[in-house]
N, C-alpha and C positions, 0 to 999 in steps of 0.2 A: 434282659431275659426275654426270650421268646415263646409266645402261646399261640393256644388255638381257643378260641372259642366256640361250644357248640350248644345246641337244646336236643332235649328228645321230650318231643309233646309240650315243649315250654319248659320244661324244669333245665336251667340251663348252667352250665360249667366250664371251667378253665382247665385245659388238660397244659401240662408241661412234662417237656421230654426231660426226664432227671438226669439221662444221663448225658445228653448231647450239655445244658445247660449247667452241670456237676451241684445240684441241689442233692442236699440230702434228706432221710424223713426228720429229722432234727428241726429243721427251717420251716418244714410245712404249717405249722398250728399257725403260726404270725406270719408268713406269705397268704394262707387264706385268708385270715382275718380281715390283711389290706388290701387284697386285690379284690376280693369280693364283696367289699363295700359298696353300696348303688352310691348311686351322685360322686361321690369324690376318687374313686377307682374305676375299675372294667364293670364290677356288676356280676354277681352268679351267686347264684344257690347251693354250690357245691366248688372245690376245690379237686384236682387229679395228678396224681406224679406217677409216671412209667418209669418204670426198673429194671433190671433184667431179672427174670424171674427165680427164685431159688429151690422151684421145685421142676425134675426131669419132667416132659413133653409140655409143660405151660411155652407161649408163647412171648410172656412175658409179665409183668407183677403191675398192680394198681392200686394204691394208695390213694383213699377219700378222703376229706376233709369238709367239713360244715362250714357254712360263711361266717359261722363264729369262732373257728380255727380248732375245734374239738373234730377228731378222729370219728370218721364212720365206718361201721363192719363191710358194707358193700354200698353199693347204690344200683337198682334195677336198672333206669334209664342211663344213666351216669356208664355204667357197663355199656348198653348198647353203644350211646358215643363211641365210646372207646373201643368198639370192634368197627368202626369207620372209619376214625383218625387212623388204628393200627391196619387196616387193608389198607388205605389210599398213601400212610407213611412206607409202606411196605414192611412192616414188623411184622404181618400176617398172609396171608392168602385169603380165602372166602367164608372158612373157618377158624374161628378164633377158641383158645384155652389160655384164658386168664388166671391167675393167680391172684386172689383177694382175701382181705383179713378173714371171711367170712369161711372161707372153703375155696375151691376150683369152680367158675363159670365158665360155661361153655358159650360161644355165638356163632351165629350163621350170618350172611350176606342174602337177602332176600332179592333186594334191587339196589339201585344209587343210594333211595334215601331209608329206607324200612329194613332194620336189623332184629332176628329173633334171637333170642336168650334162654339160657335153662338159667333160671333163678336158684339158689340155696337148696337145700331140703329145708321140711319145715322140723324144727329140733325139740320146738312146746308149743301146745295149742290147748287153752283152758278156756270154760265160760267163767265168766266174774261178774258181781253186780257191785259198783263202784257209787259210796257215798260222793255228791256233788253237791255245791249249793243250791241247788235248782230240785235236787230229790234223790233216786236212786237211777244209776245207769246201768242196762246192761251191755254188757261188751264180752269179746272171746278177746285172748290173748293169744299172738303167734309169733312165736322166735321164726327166722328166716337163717340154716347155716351156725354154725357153731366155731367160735360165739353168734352168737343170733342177733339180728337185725328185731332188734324190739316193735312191733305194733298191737296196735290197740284194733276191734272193728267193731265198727257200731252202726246200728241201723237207725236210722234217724226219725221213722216212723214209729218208733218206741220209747221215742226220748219223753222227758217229761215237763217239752214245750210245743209248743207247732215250729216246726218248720217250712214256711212257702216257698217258695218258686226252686228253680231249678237249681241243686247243688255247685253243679259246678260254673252258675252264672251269676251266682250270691252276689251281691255287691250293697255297699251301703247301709242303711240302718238293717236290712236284713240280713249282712253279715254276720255283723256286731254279737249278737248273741251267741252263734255257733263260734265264734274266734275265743271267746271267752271260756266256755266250756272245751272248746279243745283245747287252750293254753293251762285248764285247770286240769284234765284228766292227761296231759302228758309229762305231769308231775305228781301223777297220783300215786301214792305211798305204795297198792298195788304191783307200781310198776319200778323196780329195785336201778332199772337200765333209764328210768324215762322211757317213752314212749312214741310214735308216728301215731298219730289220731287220726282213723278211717274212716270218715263217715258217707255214709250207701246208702242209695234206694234202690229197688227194682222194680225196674222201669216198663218192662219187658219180659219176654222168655230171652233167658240168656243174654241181656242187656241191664247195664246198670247205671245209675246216676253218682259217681262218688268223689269227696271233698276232701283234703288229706292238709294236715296241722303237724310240719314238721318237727321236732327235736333238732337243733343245731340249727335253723334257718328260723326258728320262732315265730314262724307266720304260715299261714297259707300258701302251698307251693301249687305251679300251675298243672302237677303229674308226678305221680312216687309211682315209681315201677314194681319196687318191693311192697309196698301198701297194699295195691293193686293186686296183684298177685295173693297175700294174704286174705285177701277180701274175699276173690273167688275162690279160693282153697276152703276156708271157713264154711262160705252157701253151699259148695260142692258137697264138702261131708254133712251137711245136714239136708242135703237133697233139695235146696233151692234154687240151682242152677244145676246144667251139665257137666259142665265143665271142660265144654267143645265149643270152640270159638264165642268165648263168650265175651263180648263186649261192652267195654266201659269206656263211661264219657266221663273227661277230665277238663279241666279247665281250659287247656291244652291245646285238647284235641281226644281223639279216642284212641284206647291200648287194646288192645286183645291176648285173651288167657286161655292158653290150652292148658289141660291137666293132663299129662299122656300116663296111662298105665302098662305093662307088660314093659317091653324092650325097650329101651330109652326112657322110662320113665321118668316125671317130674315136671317141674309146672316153667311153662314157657310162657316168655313175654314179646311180642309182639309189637313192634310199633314204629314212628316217624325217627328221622335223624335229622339235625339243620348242621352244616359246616358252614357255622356262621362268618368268621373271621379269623384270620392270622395276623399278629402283631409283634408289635415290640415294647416291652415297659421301660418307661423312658421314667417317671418320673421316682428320682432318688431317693425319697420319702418312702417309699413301698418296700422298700428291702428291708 
């Protein structure tokens, strides 16, 4: 079977052509699960299968998978990839219209490597204050797309511990604490779907610091495009950002959020693509 490996900002994926390779979605949950294993498979954080699309003017259909072999509604950065692989495979032009469980995403071709994206609509967006072992949290909640891409966001300057140094450069015993509290609040009863755990600082005007505890990858991912976008949609309606070129630092690398209103409205994401590698799964175990 052959793939591509790619990243956007670090959070990185294995796309395969479904149809070229005759995968169906049936096989995907236990194809990701093994291929996306670090040490003893490829390695990635996310799973992808192109399809031909089932809906008129999409260019084609996308199928996510978490490296624990559970289905994802979309994936922000995971999308961008996938308008690189589909211009450079020739499946697109410089504009791409996806088809994902989530809804229809749109992408553009910026340069080589930077693809912009219209993300989901947002479908729920609530404030909550979320019992923790540590105290009480508050957090907003934001569906991404319907079904909705579940996150959680939460500002980290309000939490009910310190937080030092720089989110998205956490490492080590200063981890530790926020990995625990994200793995606790993205099972929080709250949240019926599970949850992506956002955690932000603002850093800046129009600049932010933020740290993202995925669902389906059960750790710290190094860039959620959906998260991201959640985050600035949240400051935006409470007036804490603008919601023009605002920028966040990810572990990654940095993404950028527009909120466009009037004509094309909707919240666009911004950011790096790597075409890491093209391969071949050799080893028989994985099927």
């Amino acid at each position: 079977m052959n793939f591509t490996k790619m990243n956007g900002a670090g959070n990185d994926f294995l796309i395969v052509d479904g149809i070229r390779e005759k995968i169906l979605p049936e096989d995907c949950p236990k194809l990701a699960e093994n291929l996306c294993r670090r040490h003893l498979s490829i390695g990635a954080d996310g799973f992808m299968l192109v399809l031909p699309s089932e809906k008129e003017g999409c260019d084609f259909r996308m199928l996510f998978f978490n490296s624990d072999g559970t289905m994802g509604e979309m994936c922000g950065n995971g999308a961008r990839c996938i308008c690189r692989y589909a211009y450079e495979t020739g499946l697109s032009g410089e504009d791409q219209t996806i088809e994902t469980t989530a809804g229809i995403v749109t992408g553009k071709r910026i340069d080589k490597r930077n693809y912009r994206i219209r993300l989901n609509d947002p479908s729920a967006v609530k404030d909550l204050v979320i019992e923790s072992t540590i105290g009480p949290v508050e957090a907003s909640y934001v569906e991404l797309g319907n079904p909705g891409i579940p996150h959680a966001v939460v500002d980290c300057t309000k939490l009910p511990m310190a937080v030092t140094g720089t989110l998205s450069a956490l490492h080590g015993k200063e981890k530790e604490p926020v990995w625990d509290l994200g793995r606790e609040l993205r099972y929080a009863k709250e949240f019926p779907k599970g949850a992506n755990v956002n955690f932000y600082r603002i850093i800046g005007p129009d600049e932010l610091d933020e740290l993202t505890y995925e669902r389906g990858v059960e750790d710290f991912t190094f860039a959620c495009g959906t998260g991201t976008g959640s985050v600035v949609h949240v400051l935006a309606q409470k007036g804490l950002v603008s919601g023009k070129n605002v920028k966040v630092h990810v572990r990654g690398g940095l993404l950028v959020i527009d909120i466009v209103t009037g004509e094309n409205a909707g919240i666009y994401l911004t950011g790096p693509t790597n075409m890491v590698a093209r391969g071949t799964v050799l080893d028989e175990e994985l099927f």
